[in-house]
N, C-alpha and C positions, 0 to 999 in steps of 0.2 A: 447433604445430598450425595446418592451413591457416585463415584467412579470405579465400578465394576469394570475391571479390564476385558476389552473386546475383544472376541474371539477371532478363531482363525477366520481369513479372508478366501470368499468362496467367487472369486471371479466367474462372471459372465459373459462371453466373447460374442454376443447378440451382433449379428448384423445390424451396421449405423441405422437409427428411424428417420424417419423424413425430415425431424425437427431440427437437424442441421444443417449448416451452411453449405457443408461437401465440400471437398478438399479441392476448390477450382483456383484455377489460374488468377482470377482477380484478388482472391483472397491472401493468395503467396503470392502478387508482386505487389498489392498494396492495400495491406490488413485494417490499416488504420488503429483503432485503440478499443475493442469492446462489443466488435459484434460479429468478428470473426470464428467464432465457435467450433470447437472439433468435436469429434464425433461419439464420444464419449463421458459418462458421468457415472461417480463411485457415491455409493450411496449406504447409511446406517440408520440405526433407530434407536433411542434410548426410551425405555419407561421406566417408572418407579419400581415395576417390579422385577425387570429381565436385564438392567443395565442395559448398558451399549450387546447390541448386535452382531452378528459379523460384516463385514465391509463385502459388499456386493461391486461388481464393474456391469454397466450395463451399456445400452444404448443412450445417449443424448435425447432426452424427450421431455415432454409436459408436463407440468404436477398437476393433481389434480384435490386443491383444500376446499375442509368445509367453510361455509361463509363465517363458522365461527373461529377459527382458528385463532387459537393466544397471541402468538406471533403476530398475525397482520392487525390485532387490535389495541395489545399494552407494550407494543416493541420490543419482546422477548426475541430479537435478531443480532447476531453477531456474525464478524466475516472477518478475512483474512487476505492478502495478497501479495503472491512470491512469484519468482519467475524460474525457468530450467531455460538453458541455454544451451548449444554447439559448443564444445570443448576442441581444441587443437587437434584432437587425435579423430576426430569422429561421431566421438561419445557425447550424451549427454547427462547436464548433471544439474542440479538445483541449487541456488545458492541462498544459505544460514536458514533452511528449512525449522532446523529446532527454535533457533530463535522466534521463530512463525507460532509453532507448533507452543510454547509459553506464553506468548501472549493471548492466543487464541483460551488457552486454557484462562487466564487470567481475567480477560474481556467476560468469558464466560462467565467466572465462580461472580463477577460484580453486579449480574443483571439474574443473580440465585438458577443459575444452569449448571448441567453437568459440564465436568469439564471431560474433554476426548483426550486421552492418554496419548501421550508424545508419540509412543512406539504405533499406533493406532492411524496419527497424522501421517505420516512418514509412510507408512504402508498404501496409505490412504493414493499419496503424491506416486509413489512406486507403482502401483496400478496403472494410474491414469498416464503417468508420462510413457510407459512403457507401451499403452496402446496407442497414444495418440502422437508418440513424437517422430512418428513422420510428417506430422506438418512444418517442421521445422528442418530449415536448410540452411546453406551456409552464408547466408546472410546475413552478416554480422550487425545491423540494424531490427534483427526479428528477435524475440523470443517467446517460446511458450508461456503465457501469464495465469498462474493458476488462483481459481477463486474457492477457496472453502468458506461455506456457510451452513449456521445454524439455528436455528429457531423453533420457536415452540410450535410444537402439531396438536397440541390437544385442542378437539373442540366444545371450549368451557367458553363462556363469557363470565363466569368470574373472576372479580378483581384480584387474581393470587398470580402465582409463576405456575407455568402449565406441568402436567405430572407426564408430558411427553416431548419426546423432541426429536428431531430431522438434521441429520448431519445430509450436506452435498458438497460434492468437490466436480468443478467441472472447469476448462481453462480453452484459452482463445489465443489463436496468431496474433501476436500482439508487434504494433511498429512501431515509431515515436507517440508518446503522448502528446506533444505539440506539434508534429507534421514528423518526415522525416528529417528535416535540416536541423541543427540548435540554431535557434534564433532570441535574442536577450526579450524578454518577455517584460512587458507593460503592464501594472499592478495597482490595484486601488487599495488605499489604506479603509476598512471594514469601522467604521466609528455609529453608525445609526445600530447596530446588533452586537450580540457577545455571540461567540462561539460556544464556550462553557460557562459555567457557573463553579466554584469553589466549594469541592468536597463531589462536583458532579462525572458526568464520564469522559472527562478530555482525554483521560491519558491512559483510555481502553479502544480499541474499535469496534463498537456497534453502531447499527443501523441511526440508531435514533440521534447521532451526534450528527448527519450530515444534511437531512432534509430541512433540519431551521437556519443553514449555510445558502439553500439554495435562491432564494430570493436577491441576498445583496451577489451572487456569482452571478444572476442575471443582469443584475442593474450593474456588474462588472463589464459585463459583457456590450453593453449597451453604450457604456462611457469609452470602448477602444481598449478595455484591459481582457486581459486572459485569467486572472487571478483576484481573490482577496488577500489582503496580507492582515491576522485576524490579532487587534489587542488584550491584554489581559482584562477581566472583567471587572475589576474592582476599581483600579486607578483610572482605568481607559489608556495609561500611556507606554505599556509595556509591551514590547513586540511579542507574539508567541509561536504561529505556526501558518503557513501561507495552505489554505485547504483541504487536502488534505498531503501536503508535502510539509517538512520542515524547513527552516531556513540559514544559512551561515552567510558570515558577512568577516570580511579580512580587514582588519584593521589593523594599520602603522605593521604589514607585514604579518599578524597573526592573526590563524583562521579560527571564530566563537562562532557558538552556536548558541542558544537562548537554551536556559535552563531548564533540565524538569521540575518544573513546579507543580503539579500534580494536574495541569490546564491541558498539557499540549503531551500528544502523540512519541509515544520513543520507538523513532524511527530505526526499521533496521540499517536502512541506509543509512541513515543520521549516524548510529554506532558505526559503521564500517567507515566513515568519512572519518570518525576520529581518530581512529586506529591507521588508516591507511596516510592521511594530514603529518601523524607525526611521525609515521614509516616516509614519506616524502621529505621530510626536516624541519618542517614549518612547527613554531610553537601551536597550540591546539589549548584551547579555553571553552569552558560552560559556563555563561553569564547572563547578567540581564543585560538589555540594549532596549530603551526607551525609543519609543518614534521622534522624539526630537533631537535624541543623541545620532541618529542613525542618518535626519536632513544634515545635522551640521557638520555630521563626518564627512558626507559626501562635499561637504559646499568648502570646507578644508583641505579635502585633499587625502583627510587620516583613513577613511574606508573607500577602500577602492572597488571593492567587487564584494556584490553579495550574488549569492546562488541558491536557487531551490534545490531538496531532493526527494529521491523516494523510488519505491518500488517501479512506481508507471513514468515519473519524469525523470530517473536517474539524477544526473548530474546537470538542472537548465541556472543559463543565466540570468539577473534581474536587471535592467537595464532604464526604466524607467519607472519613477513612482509618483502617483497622483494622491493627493490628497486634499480636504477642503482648508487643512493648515496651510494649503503651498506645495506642488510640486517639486520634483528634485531628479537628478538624473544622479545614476551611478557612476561613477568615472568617467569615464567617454561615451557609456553608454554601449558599449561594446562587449563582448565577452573577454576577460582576462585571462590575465597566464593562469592563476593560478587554480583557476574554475575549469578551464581546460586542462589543466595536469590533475588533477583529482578525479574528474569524470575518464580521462582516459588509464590512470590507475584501478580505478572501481573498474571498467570493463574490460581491463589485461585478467583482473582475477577470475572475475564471472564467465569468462570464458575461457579460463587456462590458462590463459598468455603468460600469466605472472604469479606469482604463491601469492596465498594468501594467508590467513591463520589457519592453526591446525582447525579441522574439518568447516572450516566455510562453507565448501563444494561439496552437496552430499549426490557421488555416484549413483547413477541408476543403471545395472546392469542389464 
């Protein structure tokens, strides 16, 4: 499939359309997580015969698909999500955009889509933060959350991959994923469903990996949890990935994370926790951890803290876990030292305060 490189970008400064939320007060003092919407959307087209498009900026507004479109019918959808932050000096800037920008290409080529050229994504984010990153203030709790998404626009109802597609990038005030406070978060271990299947798209982001999630996050939700915490599919006893965040767990003083096994998501955050774990001093491991290794750690004493992460929960803690095996609480049940010196490492960088790797921070001028 073509990756025709996309042309120059032909911004369009349209007056905002109705379709957003408007840059009001309720919105900047308390965003919440996903519906605080700004005023803008950068938008491309790819077909078989023009490649990719140029990058359009327009107003925030409606789509308007046929009832056949590929996309909403054989889940030719993939997506992405990063954040741009309030830098020390004023400035804003994005942080490990490329890394975004590879996997989005990667999630793409696996569901037979074009993939959108790095330098294309990038431009993509440069647009839209540049219009809309006045909704962002110096509220060290906010940050702009950008969503890029793609999927197929042709409208065929044959069973093939569509010969068109829709790139969008559009992004929202975004505040805590779980409230504003860290609060240790209460988790159901997932044993009636799989997440993925072996050889399937665990370790891409598309659409279609999270709607067969949504049922036991309900029936999570119903038992007092905020979370699933999801097993490998084969044995049923291997830990892999809590919904869509990854998971670490310190044990006897070293911080592991569960392997890539080709099931579970490789989180940017997940990487930047390892690199940052063993810039903090702490040994740093990729392994397996079994749901039964992980009650008796805690009922021993050897794992003290486990923690979610990820683009929308950053750095949260897990403090309580229910399962039909027997419940277990993590250490005291409290957030740890070392879940809290990690989360406030990852947001010294994200926001300046601290270096990170060469180009983590990608400047928006």
């Amino acid at each position: 499939m073509s990756t025709t490189t996309i042309g120059t970008t032909t911004p369009d400064t349209t007056t905002p359309g109705t379709a957003t939320v408007g840059r009001n007060s309720k919105a900047l003092g308390d965003p919440g997580h996903g519906d605080a919407f700004t005023d803008h959307l950068v938008t491309t087209r790819w077909t078989a015969d023009t490649g990719w498009q140029p990058l359009s900026l327009g107003p925030l507004r409606e789509l308007s698909l046929h009832p056949a479109t590929i996309g909403l019918h054989y889940g030719q959808s993939v997506f992405e999500g990063l954040k741009a932050f309030v830098q020390q000096d004023g400035s804003v800037a994005v942080f490990r955009p490329r890394l975004n920008a590879a996997r989005f290409a990667r999630s793409a080529a696996r569901l037979a889509m074009p993939e959108l050229p790095e330098e294309a994504f990038l431009s993509a984010i440069d647009l839209l933060v540049r219009a809309d990153a006045r909704w962002l203030t110096d509220n060290p709790r906010h940050a702009l959350y950008l969503r890029p998404v793609m999927f197929g626009s042709e409208a065929n109802l044959m069973l093939r991959e569509s010969h068109e597609y829709t790139f969008l990038l559009m992004a929202f005030l975004a505040g805590g994923f779980f409230g504003d406070t860290v609060e240790p978060l209460t988790v159901m271990v997932g044993r009636d469903h799989a997440r993925v299947m072996p050889g399937g798209t665990g370790d891409v982001k598309c659409a279609a990996n999270y709607g067969p999630t949504l049922l036991a996050q309900r029936r999570a939700r119903e038992a007092g949890c905020q979370q699933v915490v999801w097993l490998d599919p084969v044995e049923r006893r291997w830990v892999e990935e809590m919904g869509g965040m990854n998971l670490f767990f310190v044990i006897d003083g070293e911080v592991v994370t569960p392997e890539l096994s080709g099931n579970l998501l490789p989180g940017v955050t997940r990487d930047s926790l390892l690199t940052l774990a063993a810039r903090e001093g702490y040994a740093v491991r990729e392994g397996r951890i079994s749901i039964d290794d992980w009650r008796e750690g805690c009922r021993t004493g050897a794992i003290t803290e486990t923690f979610a992460c990820g683009t929308a929960a950053v750095v949260t803690p897990v403090g309580r876990v229910r399962d039909t095996e027997g419940d277990f609480t993590v250490g005291t049940g409290a957030e740890g030292a070392v879940t809290s010196r990690l989360r406030t490492a990852l947001v010294d960088v994200q926001h300046g305060r601290a270096p990170g790797q060469p180009g983590w921070l990608h400047r928006i001028s």
